[in-house]
C-alpha positions in Angstrom: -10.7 15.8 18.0 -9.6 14.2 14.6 -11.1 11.1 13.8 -9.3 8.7 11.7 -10.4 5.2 10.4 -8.5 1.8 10.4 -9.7 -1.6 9.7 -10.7 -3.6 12.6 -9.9 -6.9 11.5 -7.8 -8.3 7.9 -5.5 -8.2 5.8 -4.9 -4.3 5.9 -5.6 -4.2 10.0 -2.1 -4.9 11.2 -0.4 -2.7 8.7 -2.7 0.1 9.3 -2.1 -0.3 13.3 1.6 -0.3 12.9 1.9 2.4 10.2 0.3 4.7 12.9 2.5 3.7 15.7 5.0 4.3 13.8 4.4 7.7 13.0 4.0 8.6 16.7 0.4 7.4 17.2 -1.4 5.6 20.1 -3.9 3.0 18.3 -3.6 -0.4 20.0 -6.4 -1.9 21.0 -6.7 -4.1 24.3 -9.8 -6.0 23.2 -12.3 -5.2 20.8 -12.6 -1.7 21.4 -14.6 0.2 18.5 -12.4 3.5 19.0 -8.8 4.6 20.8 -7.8 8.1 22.1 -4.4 9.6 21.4 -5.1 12.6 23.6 -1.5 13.8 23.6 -1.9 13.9 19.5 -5.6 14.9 19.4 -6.7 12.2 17.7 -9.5 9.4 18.1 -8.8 6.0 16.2 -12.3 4.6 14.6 -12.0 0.9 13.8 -15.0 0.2 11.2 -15.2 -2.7 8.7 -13.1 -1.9 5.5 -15.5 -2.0 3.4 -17.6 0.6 4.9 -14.7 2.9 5.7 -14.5 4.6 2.2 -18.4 5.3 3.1 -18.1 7.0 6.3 -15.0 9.4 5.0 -17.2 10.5 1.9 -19.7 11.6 4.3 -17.7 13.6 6.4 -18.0 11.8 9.1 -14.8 10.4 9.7 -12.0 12.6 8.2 -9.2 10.3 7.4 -9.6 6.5 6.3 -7.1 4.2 5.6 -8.8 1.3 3.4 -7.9 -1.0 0.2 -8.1 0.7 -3.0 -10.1 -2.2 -4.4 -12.8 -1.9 -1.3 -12.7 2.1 -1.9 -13.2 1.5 -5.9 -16.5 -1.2 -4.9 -17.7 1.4 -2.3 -18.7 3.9 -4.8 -17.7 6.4 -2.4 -16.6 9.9 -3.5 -12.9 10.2 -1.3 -9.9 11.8 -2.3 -7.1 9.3 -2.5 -4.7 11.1 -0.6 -1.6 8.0 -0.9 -0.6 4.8 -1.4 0.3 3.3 1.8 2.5 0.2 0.3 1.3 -2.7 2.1 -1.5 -5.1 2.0 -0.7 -5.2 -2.0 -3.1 -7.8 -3.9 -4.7 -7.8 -7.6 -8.4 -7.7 -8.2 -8.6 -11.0 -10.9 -11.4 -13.1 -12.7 -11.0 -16.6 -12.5 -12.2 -19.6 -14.0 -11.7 -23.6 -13.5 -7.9 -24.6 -14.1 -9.3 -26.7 -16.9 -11.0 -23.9 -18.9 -9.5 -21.7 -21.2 -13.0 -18.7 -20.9 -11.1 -15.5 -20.9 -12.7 -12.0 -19.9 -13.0 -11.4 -23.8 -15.6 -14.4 -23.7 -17.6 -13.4 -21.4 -21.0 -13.5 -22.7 -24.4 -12.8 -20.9 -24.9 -16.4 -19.8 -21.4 -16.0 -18.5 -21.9 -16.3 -14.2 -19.4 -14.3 -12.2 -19.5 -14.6 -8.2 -17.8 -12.0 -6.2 -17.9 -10.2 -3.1 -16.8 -6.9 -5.4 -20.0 -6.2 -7.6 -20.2 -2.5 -8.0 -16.4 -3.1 -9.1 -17.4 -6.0 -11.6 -20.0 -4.5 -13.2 -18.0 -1.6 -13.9 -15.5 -3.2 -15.4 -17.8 -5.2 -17.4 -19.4 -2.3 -18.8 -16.1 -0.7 -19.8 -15.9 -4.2 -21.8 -19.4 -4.1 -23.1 -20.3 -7.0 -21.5 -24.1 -8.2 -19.7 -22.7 -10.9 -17.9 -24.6 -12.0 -14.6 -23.5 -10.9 -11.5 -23.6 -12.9 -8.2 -23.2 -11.0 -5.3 -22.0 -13.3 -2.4 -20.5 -12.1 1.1 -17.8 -14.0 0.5 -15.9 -17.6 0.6 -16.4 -17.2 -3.5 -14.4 -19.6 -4.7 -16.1 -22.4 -3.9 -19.2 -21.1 -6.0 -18.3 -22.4 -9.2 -17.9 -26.5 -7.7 -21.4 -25.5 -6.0 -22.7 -24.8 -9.8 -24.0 -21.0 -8.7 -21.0 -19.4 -11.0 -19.0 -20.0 -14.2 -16.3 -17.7 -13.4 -15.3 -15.8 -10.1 -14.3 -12.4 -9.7 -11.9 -12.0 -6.2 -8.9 -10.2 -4.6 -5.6 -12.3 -5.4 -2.6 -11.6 -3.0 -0.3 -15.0 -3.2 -2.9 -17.2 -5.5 -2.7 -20.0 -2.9 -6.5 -19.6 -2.1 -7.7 -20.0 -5.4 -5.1 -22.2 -6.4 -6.1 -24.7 -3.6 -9.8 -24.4 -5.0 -8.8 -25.8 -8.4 -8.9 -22.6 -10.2 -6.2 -19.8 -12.0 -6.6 -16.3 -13.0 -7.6 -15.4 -16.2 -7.0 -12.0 -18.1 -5.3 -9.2 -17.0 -6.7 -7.9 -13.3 -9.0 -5.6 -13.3 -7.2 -3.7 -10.9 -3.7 -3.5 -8.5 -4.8 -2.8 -4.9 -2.7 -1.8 -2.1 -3.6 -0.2 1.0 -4.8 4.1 0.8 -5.0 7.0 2.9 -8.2 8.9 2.1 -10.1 12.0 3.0 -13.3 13.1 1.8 -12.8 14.4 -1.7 -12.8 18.2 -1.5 -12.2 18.8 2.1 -8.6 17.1 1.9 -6.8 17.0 5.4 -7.6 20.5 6.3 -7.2 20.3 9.9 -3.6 20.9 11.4 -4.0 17.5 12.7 -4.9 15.9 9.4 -2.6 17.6 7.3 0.0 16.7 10.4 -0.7 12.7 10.5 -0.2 12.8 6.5 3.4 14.4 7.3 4.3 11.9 9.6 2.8 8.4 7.5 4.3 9.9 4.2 8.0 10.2 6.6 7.7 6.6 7.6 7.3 5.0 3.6 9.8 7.3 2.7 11.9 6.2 6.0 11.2 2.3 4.4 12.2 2.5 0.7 15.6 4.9 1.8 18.6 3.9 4.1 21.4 5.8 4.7 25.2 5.3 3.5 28.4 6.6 5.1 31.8 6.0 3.8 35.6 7.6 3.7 36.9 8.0 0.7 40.1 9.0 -1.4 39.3 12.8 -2.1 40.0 12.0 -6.0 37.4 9.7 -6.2 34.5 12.0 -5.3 33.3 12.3 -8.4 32.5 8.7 -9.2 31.1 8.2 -5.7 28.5 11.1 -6.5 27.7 9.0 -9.3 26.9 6.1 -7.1 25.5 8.0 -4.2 23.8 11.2 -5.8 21.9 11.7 -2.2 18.4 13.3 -2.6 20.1 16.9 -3.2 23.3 15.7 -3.2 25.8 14.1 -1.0 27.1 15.6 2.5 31.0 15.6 2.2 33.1 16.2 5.1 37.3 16.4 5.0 39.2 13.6 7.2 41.8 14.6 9.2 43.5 12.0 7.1 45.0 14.1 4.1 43.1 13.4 0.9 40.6 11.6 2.4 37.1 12.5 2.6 33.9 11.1 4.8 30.3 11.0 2.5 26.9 10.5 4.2 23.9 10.1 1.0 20.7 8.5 1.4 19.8 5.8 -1.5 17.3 3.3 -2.1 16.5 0.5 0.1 16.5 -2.1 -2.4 20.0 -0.9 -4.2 21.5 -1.1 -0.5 23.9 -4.0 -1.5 25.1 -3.2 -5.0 25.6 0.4 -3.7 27.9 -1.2 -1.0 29.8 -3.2 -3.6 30.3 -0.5 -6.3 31.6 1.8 -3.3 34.4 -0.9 -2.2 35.2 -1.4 -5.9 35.8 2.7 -5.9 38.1 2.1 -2.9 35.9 3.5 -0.2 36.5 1.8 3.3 34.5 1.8 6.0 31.4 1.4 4.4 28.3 1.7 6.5 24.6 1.2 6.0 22.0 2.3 8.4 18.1 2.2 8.9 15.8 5.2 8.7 13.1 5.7 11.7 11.7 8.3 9.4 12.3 11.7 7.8 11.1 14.4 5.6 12.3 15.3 2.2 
């Protein structure tokens, strides 16, 4: 039976949960199960901690993980990052008291930097050939700094509320842009038929979210500009009305374009314009 990770509890938890129900999988915990059976699929959900999930997959243990980037980058872990899953999206920041101005470039080896990411920290600090002192802490970091046990923290950043509310900003660039990952232990990616088939079906789903599909009749001369608007992924399906010199075109186009699309198209003449969701697909 396959074994696949998900985060037991989080920011990424939910996401994870749904992203596999939505793909045709049985995950849901009752309670505070450690594990759910899919017999029907032939799969057994693992919930771990996040951060250790990068762990177990690079051991072969567990044979698909879906974790943070950033926690997967800390762990050290050797995994194959299989693909972005496009939720649970943060940046991985320094920052410093709102009244400071100490940028990442200033950093010096008195410099103090809390985190909960240190492996991920010290890396980056080496790439800036920087000895700065690293405090590890478990977590609730930004309040380290008002305790006097940092100068500067180092922390995942997802709306800047947190930190914000602590009386401190960002500083620098991030050291990284984290999102949500499906990962397999590097080397030994998905082999199973099971493995490769969950991949299918999560990479149908975020394709299913960022497309919708567009229907429309339109005057037969117009079919060229249309393609322009509505190029499809191949191309557009075109169909003849039994209204002469009329035309019905089915495309799918991005999500976010949905509503421009649908202007342009009336603008073209195209009536009955329709826009509908996408459970999920292949392409």
């Amino acid at each position: 039976m396959l074994q696949i990770a998900l985060p037991n509890k989080g920011a990424l938890s939910d996401g994870a949960a749904e992203l596999a129900e939505e793909a045709g999988y049985h995950c849901r915990r009752r309670g505070r199960e450690l594990s759910v059976r899919d017999n029907e699929n032939n799969v057994e959900f693992v919930f771990l901690r996040p951060r250790d999930i990068a762990t177990y997959v690079s051991k072969g243990i567990i044979e698909l993980g879906i974790t943070g980037l950033d926690l997967t980058h800390d762990s050290g872990a050797d995994v194959e990052h299989i693909m972005d899953l496009g939720f649970g999206k943060a940046r991985f920041c320094y920052a410093v008291p709102k009244a400071s101005d100490l940028t990442p470039d200033e950093f010096t080896s008195d410099t103090r930097i809390a985190t909960s990411y240190d492996d991920l920290v010290r890396k980056d600090l080496r790439r800036r050939g920087v000895d700065a002192q690293v405090v590890k802490l478990d977590g609730a970091v930004e309040i380290s700094i008002q305790l006097g046990v940092a100068d500067v923290i180092a922390d995942v950043v997802q709306t800047g509320r947190t930190i914000d509310e602590a009386g401190l900003k960002t500083t620098g660039a991030p050291i990284l842009h984290s999102q949500a990952v499906l990962v397999a232990q590097n080397g030994e990616t998905a082999q199973r038929e099971e493995a490769q088939l969950f991949a299918q079906r999560v990479k149908g789903i975020l394709v299913a979210r960022e497309y919708v599909v567009v229907e429309y009749d339109l005057p037969e001369d117009r079919l060229p500009e249309a393609r322009e608007i509505t190029p499809g992924i191949e191309s557009p399906t075109v169909s003849p009305l039994s209204k002469e010199g009329w035309v019905a075109v089915k495309a799918m186009v991005q999500r976010e374009d949905a509503n421009q699309i649908m202007e342009d198209l009336s603008d073209l003449g195209a009536r009955g314009v329709i826009i509908t969701t996408i459970r999920t697909c292949r392409i």
